[in-house]
C-alpha positions as protocol buffer text, in pm:
chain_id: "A"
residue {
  index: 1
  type: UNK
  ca { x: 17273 y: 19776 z: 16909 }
}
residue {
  index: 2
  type: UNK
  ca { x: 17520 y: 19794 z: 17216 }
}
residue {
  index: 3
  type: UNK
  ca { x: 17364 y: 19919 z: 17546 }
}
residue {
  index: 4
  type: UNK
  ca { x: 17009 y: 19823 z: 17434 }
}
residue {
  index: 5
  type: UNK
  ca { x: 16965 y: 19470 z: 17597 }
}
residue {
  index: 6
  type: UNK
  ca { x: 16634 y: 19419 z: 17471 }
}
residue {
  index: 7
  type: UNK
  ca { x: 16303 y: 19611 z: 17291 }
}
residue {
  index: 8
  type: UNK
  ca { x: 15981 y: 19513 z: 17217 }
}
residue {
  index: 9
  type: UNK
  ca { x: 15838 y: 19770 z: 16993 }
}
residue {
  index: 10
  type: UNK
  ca { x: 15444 y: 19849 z: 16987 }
}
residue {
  index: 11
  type: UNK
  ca { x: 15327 y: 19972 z: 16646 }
}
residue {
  index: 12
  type: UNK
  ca { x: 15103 y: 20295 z: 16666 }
}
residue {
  index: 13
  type: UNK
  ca { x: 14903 y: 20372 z: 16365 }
}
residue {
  index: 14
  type: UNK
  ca { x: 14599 y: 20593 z: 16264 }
}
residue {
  index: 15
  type: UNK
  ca { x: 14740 y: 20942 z: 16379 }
}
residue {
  index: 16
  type: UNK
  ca { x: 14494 y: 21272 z: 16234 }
}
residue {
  index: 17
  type: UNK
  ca { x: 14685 y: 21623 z: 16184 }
}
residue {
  index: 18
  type: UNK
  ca { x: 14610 y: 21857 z: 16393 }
}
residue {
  index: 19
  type: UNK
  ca { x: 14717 y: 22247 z: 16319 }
}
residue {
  index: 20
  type: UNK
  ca { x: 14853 y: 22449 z: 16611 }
}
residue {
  index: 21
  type: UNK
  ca { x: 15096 y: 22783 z: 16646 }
}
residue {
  index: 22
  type: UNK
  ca { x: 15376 y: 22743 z: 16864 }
}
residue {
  index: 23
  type: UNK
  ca { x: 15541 y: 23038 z: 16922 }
}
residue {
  index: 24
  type: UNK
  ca { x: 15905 y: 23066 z: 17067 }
}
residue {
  index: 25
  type: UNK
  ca { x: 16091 y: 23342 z: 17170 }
}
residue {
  index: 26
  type: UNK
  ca { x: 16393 y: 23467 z: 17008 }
}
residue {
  index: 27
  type: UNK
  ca { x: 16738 y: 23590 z: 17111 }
}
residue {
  index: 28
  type: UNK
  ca { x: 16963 y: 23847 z: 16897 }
}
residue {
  index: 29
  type: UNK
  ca { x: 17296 y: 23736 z: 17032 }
}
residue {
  index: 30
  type: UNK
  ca { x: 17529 y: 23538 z: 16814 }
}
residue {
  index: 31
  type: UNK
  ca { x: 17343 y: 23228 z: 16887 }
}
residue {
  index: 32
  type: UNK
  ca { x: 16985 y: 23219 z: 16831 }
}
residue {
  index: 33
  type: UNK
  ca { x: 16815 y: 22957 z: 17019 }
}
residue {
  index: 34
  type: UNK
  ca { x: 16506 y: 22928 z: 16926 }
}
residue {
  index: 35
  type: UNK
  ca { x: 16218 y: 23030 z: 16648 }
}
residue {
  index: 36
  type: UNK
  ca { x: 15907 y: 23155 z: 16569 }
}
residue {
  index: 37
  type: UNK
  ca { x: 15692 y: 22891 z: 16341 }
}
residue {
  index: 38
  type: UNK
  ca { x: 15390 y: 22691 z: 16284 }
}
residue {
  index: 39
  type: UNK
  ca { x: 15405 y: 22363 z: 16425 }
}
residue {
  index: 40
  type: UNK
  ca { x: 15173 y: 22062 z: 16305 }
}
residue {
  index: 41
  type: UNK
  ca { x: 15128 y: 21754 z: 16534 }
}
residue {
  index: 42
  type: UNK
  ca { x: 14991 y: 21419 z: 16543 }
}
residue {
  index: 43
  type: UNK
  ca { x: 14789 y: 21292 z: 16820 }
}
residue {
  index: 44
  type: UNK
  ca { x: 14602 y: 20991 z: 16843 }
}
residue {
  index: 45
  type: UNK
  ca { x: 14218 y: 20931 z: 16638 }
}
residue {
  index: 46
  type: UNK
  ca { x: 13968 y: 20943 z: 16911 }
}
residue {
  index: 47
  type: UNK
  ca { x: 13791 y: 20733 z: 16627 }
}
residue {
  index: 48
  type: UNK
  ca { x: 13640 y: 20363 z: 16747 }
}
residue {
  index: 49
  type: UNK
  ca { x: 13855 y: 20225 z: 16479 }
}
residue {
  index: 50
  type: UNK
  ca { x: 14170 y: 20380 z: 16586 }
}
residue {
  index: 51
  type: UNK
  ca { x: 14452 y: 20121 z: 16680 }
}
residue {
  index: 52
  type: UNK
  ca { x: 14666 y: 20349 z: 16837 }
}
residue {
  index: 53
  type: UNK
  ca { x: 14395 y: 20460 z: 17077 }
}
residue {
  index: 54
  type: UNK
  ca { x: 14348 y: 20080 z: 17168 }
}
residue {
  index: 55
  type: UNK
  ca { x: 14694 y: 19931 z: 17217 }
}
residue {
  index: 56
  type: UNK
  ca { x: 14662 y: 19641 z: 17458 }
}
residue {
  index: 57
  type: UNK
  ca { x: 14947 y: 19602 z: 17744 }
}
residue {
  index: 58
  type: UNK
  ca { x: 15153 y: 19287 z: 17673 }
}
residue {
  index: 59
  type: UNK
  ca { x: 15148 y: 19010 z: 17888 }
}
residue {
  index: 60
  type: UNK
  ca { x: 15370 y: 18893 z: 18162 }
}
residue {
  index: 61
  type: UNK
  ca { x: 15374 y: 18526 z: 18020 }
}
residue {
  index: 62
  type: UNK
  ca { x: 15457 y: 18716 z: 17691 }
}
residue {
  index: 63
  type: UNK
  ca { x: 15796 y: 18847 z: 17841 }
}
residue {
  index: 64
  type: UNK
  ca { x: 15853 y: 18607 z: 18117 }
}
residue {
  index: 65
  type: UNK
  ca { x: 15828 y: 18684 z: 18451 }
}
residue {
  index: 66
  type: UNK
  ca { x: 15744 y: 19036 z: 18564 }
}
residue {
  index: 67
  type: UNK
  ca { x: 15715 y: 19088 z: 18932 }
}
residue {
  index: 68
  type: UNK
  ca { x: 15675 y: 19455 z: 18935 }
}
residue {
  index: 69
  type: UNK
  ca { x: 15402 y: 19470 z: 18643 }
}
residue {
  index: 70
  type: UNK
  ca { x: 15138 y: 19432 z: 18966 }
}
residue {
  index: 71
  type: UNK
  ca { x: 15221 y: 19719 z: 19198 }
}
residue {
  index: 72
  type: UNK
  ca { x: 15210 y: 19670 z: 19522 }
}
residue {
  index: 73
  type: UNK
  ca { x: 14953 y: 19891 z: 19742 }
}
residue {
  index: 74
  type: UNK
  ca { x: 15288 y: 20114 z: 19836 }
}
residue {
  index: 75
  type: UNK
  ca { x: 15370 y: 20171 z: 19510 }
}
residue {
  index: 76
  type: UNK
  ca { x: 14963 y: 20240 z: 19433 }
}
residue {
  index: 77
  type: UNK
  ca { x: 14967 y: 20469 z: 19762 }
}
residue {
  index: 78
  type: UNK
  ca { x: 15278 y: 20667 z: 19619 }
}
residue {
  index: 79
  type: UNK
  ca { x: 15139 y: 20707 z: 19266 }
}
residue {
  index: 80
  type: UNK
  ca { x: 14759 y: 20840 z: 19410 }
}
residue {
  index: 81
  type: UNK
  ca { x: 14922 y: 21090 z: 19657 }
}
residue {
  index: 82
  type: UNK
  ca { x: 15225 y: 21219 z: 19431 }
}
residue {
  index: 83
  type: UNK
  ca { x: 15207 y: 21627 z: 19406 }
}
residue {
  index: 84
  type: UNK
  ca { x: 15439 y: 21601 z: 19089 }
}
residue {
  index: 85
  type: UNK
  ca { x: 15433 y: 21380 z: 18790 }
}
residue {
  index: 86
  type: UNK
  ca { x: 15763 y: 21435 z: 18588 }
}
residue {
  index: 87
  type: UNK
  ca { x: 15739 y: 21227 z: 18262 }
}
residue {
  index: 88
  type: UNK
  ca { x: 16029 y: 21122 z: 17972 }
}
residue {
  index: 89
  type: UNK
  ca { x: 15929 y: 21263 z: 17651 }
}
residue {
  index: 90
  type: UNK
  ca { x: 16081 y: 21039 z: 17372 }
}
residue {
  index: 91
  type: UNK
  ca { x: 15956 y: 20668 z: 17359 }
}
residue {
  index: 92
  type: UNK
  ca { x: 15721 y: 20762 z: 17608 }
}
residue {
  index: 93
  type: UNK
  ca { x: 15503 y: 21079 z: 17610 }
}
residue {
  index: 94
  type: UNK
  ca { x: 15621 y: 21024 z: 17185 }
}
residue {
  index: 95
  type: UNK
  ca { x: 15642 y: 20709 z: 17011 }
}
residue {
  index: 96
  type: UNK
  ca { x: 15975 y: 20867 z: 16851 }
}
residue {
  index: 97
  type: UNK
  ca { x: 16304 y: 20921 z: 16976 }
}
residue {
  index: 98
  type: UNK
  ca { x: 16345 y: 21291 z: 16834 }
}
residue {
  index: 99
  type: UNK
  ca { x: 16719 y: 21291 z: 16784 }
}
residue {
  index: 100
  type: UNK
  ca { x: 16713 y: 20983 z: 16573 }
}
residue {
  index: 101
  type: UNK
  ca { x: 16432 y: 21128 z: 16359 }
}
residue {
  index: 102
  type: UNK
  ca { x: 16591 y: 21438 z: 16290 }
}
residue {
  index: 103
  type: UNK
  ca { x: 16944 y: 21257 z: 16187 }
}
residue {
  index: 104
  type: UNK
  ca { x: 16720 y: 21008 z: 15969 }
}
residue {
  index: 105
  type: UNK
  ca { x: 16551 y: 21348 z: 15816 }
}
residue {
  index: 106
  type: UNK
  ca { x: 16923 y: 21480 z: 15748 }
}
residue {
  index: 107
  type: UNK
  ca { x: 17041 y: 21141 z: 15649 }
}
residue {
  index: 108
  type: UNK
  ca { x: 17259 y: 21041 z: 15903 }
}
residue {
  index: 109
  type: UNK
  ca { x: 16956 y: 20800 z: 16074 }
}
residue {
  index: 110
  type: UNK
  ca { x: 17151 y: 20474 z: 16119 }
}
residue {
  index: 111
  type: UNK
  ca { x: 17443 y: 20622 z: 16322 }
}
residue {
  index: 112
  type: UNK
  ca { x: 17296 y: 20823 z: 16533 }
}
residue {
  index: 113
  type: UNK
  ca { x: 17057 y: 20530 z: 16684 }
}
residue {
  index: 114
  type: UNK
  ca { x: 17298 y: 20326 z: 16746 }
}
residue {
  index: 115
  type: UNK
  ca { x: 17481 y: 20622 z: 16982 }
}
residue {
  index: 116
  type: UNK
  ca { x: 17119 y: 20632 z: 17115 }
}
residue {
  index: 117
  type: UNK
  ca { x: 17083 y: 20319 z: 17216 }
}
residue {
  index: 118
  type: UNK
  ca { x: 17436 y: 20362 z: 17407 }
}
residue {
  index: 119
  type: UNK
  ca { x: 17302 y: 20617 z: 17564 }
}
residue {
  index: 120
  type: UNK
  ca { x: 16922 y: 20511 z: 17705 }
}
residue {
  index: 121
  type: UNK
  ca { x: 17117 y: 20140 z: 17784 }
}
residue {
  index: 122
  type: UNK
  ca { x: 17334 y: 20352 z: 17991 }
}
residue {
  index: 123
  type: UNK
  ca { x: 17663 y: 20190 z: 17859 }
}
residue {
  index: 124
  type: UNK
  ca { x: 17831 y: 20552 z: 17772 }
}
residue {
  index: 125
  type: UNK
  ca { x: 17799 y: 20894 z: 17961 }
}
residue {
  index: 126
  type: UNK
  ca { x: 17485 y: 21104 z: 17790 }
}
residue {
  index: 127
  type: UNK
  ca { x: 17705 y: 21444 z: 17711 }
}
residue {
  index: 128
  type: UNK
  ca { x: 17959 y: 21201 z: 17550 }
}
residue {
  index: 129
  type: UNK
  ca { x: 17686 y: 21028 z: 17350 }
}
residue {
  index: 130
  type: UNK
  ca { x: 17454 y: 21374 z: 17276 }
}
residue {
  index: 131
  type: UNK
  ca { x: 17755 y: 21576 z: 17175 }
}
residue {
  index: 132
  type: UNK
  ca { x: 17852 y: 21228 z: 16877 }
}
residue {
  index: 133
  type: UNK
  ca { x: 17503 y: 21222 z: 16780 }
}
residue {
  index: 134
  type: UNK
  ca { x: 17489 y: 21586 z: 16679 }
}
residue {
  index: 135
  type: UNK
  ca { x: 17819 y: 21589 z: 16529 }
}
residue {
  index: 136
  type: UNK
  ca { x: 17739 y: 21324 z: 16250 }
}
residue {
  index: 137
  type: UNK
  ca { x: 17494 y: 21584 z: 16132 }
}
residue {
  index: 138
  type: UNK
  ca { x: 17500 y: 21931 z: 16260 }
}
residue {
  index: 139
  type: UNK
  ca { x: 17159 y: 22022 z: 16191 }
}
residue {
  index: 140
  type: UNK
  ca { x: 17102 y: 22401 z: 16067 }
}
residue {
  index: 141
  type: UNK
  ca { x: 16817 y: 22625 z: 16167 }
}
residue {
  index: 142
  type: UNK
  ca { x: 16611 y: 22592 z: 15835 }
}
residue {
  index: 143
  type: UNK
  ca { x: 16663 y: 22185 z: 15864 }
}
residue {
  index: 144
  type: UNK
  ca { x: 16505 y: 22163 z: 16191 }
}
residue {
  index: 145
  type: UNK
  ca { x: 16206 y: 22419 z: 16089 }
}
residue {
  index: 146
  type: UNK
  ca { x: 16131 y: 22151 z: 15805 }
}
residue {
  index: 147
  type: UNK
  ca { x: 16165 y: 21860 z: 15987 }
}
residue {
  index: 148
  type: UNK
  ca { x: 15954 y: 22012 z: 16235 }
}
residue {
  index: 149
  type: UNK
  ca { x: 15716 y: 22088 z: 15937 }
}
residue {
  index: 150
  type: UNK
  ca { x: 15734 y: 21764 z: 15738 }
}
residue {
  index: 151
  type: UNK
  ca { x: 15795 y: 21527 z: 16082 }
}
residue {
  index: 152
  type: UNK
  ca { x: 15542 y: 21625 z: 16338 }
}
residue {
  index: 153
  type: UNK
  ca { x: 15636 y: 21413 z: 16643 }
}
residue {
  index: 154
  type: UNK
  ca { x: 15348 y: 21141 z: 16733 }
}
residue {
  index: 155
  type: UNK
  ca { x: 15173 y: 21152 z: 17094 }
}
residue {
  index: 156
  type: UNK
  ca { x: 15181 y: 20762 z: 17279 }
}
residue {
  index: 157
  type: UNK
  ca { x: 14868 y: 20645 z: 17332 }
}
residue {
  index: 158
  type: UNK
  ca { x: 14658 y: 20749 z: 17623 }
}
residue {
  index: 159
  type: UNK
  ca { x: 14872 y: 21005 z: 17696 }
}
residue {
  index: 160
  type: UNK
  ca { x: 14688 y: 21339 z: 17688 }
}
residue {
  index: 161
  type: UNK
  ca { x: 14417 y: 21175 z: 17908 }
}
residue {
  index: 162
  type: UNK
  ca { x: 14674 y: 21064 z: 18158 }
}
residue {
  index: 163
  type: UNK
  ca { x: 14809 y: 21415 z: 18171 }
}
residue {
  index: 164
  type: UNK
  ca { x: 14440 y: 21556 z: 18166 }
}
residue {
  index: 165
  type: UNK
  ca { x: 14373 y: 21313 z: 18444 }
}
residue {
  index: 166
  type: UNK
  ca { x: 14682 y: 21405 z: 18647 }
}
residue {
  index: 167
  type: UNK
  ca { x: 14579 y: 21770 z: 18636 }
}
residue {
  index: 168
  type: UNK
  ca { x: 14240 y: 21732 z: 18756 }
}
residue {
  index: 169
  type: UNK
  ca { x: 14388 y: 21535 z: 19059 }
}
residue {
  index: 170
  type: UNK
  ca { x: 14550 y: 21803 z: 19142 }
}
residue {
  index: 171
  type: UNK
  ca { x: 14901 y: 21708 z: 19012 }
}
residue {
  index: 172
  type: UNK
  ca { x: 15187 y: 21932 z: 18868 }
}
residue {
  index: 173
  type: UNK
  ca { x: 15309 y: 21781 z: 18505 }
}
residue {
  index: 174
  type: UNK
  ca { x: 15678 y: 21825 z: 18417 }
}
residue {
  index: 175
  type: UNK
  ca { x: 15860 y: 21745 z: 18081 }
}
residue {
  index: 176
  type: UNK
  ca { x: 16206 y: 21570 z: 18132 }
}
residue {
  index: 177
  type: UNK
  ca { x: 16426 y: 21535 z: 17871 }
}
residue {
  index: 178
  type: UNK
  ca { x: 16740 y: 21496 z: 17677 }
}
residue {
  index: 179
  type: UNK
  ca { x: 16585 y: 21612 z: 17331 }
}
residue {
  index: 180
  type: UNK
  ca { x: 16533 y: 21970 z: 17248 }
}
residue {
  index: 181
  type: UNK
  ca { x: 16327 y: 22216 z: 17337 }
}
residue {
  index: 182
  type: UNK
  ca { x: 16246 y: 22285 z: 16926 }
}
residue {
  index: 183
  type: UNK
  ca { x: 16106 y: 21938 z: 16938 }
}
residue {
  index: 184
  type: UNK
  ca { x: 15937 y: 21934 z: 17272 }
}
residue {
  index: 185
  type: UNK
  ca { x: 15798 y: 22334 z: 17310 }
}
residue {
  index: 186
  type: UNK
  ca { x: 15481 y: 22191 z: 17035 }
}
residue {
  index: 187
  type: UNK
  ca { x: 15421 y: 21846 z: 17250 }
}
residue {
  index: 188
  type: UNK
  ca { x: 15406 y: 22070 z: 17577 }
}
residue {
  index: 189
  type: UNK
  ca { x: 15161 y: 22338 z: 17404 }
}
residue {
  index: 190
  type: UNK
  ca { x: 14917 y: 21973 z: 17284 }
}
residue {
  index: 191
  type: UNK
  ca { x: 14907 y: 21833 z: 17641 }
}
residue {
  index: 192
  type: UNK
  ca { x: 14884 y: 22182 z: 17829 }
}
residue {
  index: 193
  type: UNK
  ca { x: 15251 y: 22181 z: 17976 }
}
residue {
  index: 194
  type: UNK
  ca { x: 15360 y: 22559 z: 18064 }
}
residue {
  index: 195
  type: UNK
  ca { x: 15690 y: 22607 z: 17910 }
}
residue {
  index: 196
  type: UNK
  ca { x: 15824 y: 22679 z: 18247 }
}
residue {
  index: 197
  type: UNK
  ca { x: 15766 y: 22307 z: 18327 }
}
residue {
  index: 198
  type: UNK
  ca { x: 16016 y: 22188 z: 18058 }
}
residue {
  index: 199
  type: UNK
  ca { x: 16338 y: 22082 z: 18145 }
}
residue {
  index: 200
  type: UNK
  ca { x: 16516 y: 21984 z: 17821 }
}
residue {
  index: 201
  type: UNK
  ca { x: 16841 y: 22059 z: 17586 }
}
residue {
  index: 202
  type: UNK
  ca { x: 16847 y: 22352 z: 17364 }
}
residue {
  index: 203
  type: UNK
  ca { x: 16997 y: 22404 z: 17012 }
}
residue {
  index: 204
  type: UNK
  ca { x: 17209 y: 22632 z: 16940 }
}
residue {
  index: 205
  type: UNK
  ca { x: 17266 y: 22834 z: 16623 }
}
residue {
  index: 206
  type: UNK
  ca { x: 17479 y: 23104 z: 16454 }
}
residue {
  index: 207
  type: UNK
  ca { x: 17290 y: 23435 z: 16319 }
}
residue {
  index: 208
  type: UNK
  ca { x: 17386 y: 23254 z: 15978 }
}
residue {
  index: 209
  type: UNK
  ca { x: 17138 y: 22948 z: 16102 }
}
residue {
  index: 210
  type: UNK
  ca { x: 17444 y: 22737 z: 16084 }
}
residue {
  index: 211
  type: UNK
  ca { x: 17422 y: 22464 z: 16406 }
}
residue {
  index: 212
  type: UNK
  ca { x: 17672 y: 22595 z: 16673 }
}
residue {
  index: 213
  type: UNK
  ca { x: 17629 y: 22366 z: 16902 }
}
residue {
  index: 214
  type: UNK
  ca { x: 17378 y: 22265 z: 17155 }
}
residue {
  index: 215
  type: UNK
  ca { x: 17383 y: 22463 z: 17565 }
}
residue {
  index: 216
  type: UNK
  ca { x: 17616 y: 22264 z: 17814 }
}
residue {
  index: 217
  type: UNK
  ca { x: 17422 y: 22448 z: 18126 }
}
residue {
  index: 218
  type: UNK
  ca { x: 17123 y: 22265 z: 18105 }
}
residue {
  index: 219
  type: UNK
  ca { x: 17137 y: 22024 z: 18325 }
}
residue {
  index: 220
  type: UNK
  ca { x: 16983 y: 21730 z: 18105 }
}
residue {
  index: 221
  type: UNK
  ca { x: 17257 y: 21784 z: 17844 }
}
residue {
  index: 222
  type: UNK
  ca { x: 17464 y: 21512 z: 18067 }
}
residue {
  index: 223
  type: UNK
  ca { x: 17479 y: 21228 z: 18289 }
}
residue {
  index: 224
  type: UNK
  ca { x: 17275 y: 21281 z: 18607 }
}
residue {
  index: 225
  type: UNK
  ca { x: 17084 y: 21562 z: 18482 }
}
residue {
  index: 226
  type: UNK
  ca { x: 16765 y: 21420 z: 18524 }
}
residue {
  index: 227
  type: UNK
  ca { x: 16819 y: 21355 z: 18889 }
}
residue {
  index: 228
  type: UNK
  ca { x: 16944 y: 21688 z: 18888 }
}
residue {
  index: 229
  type: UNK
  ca { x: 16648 y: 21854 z: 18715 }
}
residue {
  index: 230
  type: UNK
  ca { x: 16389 y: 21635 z: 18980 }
}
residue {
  index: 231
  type: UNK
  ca { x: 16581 y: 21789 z: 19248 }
}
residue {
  index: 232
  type: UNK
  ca { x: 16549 y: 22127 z: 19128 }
}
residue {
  index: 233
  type: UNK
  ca { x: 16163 y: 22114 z: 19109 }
}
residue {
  index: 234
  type: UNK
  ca { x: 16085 y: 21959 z: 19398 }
}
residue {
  index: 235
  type: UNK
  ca { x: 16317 y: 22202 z: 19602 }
}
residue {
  index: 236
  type: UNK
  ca { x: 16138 y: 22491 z: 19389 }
}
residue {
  index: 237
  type: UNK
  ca { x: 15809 y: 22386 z: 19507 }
}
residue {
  index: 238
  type: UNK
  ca { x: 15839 y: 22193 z: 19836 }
}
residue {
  index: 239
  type: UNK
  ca { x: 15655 y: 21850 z: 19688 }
}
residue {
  index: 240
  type: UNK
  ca { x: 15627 y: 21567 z: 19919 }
}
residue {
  index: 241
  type: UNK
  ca { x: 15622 y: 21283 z: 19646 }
}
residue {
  index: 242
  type: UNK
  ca { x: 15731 y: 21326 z: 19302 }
}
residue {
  index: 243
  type: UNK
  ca { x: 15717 y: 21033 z: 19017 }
}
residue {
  index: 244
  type: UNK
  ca { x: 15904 y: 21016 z: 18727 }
}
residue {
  index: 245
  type: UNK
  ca { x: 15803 y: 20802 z: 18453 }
}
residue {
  index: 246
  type: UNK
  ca { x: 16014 y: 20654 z: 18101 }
}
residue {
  index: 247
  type: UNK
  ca { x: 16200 y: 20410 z: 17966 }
}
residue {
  index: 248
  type: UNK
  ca { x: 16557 y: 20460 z: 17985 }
}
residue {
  index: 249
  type: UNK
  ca { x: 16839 y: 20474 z: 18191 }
}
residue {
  index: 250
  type: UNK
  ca { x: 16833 y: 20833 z: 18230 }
}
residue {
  index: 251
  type: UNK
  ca { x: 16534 y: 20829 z: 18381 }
}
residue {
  index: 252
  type: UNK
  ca { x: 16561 y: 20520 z: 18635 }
}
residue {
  index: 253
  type: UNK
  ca { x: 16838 y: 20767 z: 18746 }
}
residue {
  index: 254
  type: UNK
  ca { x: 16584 y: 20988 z: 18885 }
}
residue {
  index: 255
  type: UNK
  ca { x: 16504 y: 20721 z: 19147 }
}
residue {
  index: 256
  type: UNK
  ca { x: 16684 y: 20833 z: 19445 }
}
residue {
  index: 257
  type: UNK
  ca { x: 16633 y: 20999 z: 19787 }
}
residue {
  index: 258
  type: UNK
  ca { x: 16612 y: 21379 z: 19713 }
}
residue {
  index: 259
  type: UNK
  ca { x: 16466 y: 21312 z: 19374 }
}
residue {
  index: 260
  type: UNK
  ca { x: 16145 y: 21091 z: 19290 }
}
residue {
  index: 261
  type: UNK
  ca { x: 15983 y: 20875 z: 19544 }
}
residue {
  index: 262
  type: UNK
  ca { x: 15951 y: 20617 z: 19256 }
}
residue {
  index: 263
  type: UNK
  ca { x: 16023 y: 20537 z: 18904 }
}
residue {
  index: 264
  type: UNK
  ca { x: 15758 y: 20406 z: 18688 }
}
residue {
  index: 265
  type: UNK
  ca { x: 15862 y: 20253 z: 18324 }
}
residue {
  index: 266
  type: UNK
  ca { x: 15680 y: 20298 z: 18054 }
}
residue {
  index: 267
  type: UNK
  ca { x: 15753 y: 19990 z: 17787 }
}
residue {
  index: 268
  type: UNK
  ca { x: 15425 y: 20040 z: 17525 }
}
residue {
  index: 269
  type: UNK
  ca { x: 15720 y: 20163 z: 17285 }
}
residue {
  index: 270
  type: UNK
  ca { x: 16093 y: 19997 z: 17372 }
}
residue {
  index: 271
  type: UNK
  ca { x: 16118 y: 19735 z: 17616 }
}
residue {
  index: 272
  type: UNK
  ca { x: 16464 y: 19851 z: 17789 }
}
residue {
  index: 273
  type: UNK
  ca { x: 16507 y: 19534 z: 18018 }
}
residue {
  index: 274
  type: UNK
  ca { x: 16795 y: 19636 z: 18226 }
}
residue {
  index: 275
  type: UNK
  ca { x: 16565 y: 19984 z: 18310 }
}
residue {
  index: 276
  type: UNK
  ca { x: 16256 y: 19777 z: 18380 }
}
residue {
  index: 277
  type: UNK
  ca { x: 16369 y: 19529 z: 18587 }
}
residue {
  index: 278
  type: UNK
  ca { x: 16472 y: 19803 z: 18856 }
}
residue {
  index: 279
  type: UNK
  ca { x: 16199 y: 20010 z: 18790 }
}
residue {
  index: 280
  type: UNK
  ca { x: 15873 y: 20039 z: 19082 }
}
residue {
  index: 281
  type: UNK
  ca { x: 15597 y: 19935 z: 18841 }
}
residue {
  index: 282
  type: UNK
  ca { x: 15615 y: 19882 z: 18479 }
}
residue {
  index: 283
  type: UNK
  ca { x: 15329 y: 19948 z: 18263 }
}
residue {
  index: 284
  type: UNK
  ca { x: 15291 y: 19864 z: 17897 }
}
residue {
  index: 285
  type: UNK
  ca { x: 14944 y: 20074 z: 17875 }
}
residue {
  index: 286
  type: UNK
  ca { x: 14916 y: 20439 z: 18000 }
}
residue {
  index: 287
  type: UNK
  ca { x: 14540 y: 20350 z: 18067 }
}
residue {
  index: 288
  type: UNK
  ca { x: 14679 y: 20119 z: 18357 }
}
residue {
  index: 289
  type: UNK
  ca { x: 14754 y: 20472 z: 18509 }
}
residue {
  index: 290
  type: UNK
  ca { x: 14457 y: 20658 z: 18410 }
}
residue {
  index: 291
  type: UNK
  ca { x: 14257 y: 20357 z: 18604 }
}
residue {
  index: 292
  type: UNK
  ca { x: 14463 y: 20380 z: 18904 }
}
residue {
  index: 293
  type: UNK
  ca { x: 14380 y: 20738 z: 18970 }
}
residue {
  index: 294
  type: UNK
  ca { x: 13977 y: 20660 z: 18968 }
}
């Protein structure tokens, strides 16, 4: 697919069902936003036999030669003192990319990757490639509260004991993303996230439940609004050294004075080559973290 130079995907199996109650507010204008509704997920078996709880990093003779895959003790110094940790949600704190789930759900799954993988290999403008993606499918109110029903979204590996971990350092845990808040609201109630620490697109929909569009002022709805979102928070709070960490162009974005201190990618799902090979440290394991924090 154009824009995605390479991938190397990890299979994650053995997920258990877990019942929670997410509850979202509602609005009575013309365009509701969001919904009230149960929400299942699936997180990773804590079981001994799980293989999702036991995914092994890849190699750097496996991939060639991959200098930053060994941080340096800058890049360790950066990571152990950061006050924020600001994290990608699809194909990283997910296995899924929620957009392309959703369109396969309604049908329309084919297409719509293929605008995704414009989008995360950064060869066309995000707004241009979220506003396409949508528009092949339009997805009403009632679709997305079955998807969300039938589709619970699938935690990475090693994830809710990196953000556990981050917490009891002491660090602040921020959702970035391009999805939607429907999709992300249920991952951020599973790890612990306050919904005040999400920074992601919302849906928009007619009193009729008939998809009106999707909100233009957030600022991850387009190019640069992940920068733009890092910036916000750490002006908000006065951090000293914020990290953002995913796999796509959108994120790598985020790496710039004024926004995170460094940019760590996260390849245990899609190997994005031109986004790892500028990235601070690459990691194929989020245990490679955890470990780095003891």
């Amino acid at each position: 697919m154009e824009g995605l130079i390479s991938s190397r995907i990890i299979p994650v199996r053995d997920y258990r069902s877990q019942e929670i109650t997410a509850l979202f507010s509602t609005h009575t204008s013309n365009r509701r936003r969001v919904f009230y509704g149960p929400i299942r997920m699936m997180v990773p078996s804590n079981s001994s036999n799980s293989k999702a709880g036991s995914v092994k990093p890849l190699t750097t003779s496996s991939l060639g030669r991959l200098d930053n895959a060994l941080p340096s003790k800058e890049i360790l110094d950066l990571w152990q003192k950061a006050d924020a940790v600001c994290f990608d949600v699809d194909s990283t704190v997910c296995v899924d990319e929620g957009i392309d789930e959703l369109a396969e759900f309604c049908g329309a799954g084919k297409a719509v990757a293929e605008w995704t993988a414009r989008a995360m290999g950064g060869s066309v403008p995000f707004e241009e490639a979220l506003a396409a993606r949508l528009d092949l499918f339009k997805p009403s109110l009632s679709t997305v509260q079955d998807f969300l029903e039938k589709r619970p979204p699938r935690l990475s590996p090693g994830i809710m004991e990196l953000v556990q971990k981050l917490k009891e350092s002491g660090k602040t845990v921020y959702l970035i993303s391009g999805g939607f808040r429907q999709m992300i609201n249920p991952v951020a109630s599973i790890l612990g996230v306050p919904t005040e620490n999400i920074y992601a697109n919302q849906l928009l929909f007619k009193n009729s439940g008939e998809f009106a569009g999707f909100d233009a002022n957030e600022p991850t709805s387009r190019s640069g609004g992940k920068p733009t979102a890092v910036e916000l928070i750490r002006k908000a709070h006065g951090y000293k050294t914020v990290v953002m960490i995913g796999d796509g162009a959108t994120d790598l974005e985020a790496r710039k004075p004024g926004c995170a201190d460094l940019f760590i990618c996260y390849g245990g799902v899609q190997l994005r080559e031109a986004v790892s090979a500028k990235a601070d440290w690459l990691v194929f394991n989020f245990r490679d973290l955890i470990n780095s924090l003891e």
